[in-house]
C-alpha positions in Angstrom: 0.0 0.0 0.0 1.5 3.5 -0.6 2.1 5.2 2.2 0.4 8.8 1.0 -2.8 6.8 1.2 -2.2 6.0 4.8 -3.5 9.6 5.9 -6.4 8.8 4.2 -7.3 5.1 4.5 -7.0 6.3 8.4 -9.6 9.3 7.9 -12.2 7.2 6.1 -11.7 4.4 9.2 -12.3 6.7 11.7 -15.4 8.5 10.1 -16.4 4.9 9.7 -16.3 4.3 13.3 -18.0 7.6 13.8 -20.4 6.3 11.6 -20.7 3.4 14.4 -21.2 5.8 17.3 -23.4 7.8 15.6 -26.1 3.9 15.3 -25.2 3.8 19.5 -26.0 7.6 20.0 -29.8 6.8 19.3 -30.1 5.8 23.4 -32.5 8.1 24.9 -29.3 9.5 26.8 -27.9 11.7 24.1 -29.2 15.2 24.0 -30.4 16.1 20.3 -27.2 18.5 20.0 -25.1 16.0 20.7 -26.7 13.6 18.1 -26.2 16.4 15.6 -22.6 16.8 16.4 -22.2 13.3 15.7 -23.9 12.6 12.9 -21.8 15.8 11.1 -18.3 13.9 12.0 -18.7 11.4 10.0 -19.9 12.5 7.2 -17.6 15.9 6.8 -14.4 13.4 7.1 -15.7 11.0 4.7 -16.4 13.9 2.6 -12.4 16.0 3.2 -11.3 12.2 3.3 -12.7 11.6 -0.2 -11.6 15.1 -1.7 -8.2 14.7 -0.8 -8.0 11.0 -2.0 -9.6 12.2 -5.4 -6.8 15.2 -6.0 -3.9 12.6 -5.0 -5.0 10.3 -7.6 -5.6 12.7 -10.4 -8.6 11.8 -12.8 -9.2 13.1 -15.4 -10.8 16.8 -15.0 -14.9 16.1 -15.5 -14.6 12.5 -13.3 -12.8 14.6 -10.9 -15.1 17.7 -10.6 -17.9 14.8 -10.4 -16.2 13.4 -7.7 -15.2 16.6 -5.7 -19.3 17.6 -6.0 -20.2 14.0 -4.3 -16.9 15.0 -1.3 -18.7 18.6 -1.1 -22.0 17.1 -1.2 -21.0 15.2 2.3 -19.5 18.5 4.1 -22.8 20.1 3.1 -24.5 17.7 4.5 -22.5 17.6 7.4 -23.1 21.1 8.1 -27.0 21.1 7.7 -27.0 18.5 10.7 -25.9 21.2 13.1 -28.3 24.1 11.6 -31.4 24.7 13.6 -34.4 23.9 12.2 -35.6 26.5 9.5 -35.5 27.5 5.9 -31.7 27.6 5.5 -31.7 24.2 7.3 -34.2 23.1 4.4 -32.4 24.5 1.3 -29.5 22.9 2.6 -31.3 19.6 2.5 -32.9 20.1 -0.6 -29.3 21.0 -2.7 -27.8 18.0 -0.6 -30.6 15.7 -2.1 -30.3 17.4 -5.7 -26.2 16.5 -5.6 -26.9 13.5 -5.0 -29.5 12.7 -7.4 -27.6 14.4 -9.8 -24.3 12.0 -8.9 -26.1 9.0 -8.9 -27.5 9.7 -12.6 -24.5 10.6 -13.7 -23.2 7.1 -12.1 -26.9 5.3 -13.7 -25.4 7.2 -17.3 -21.7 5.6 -16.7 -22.4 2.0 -16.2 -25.4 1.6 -19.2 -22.8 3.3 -21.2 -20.3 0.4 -20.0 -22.8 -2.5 -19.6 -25.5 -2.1 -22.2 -25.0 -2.5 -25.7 -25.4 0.7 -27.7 -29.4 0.4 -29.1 -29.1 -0.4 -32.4 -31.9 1.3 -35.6 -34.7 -0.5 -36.2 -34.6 -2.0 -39.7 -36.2 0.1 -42.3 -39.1 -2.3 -43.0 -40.1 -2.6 -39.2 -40.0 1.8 -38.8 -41.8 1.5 -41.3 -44.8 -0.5 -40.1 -45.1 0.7 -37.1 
């Protein structure tokens, strides 16, 4: 393994195990803020985690702007956890849910670009009966 993926290998564990603590924090002896605050850790390092992985490996530049949205996408969402409840709290949400809708089309796009065969013209004679 390379070590200048160690750094991040270790951030993407940890926000894993955040991840973890975040399932245990649902005990009724968490206070909500608290609950907030640990539901934004894990996904703001997955996000910087992901962000920095993606500009040490170097894609090209559209699968790496993609990529960078989704590692945005994760702060952003990270940061709506610990906004009140409100109308900023809700646009938030709303552009989180649009990035990702829009990542997993373009993901959708990808793979029946890669799995399916290209569609192929209907013959002449069948256009034509139809």
């Amino acid at each position: 393994m390379p070590t200048n993926t160690v750094p991040i290998r270790s951030l993407m564990t940890t926000a894993l195990v955040f991840a973890g603590l975040l399932l245990l924090s649902n005990l009724s002896l968490i206070s909500d803020r608290l609950h907030a605050g640990l539901s934004s850790i894990p996904l703001a390092m997955a996000g910087v985690g992901y962000a920095v992985l993606q500009l040490r490996v170097g894609p090209p530049r559209g699968i790496l702007f993609k990529r960078l949205l989704l590692a945005a996408t994760f702060v952003i969402w990270a940061v709506d956890q610990l906004l009140p409840s409100g109308r900023l709290a809700t646009l938030i949400g709303d552009v989180v849910i649009a990035a990702y809708v829009l990542d997993l089309f373009w993901l959708s796009q990808e793979q029946a670009r890669d799995v399916l065969p290209p569609a192929s013209p209907r013959p002449a004679s069948l256009t034509e009966r139809v």
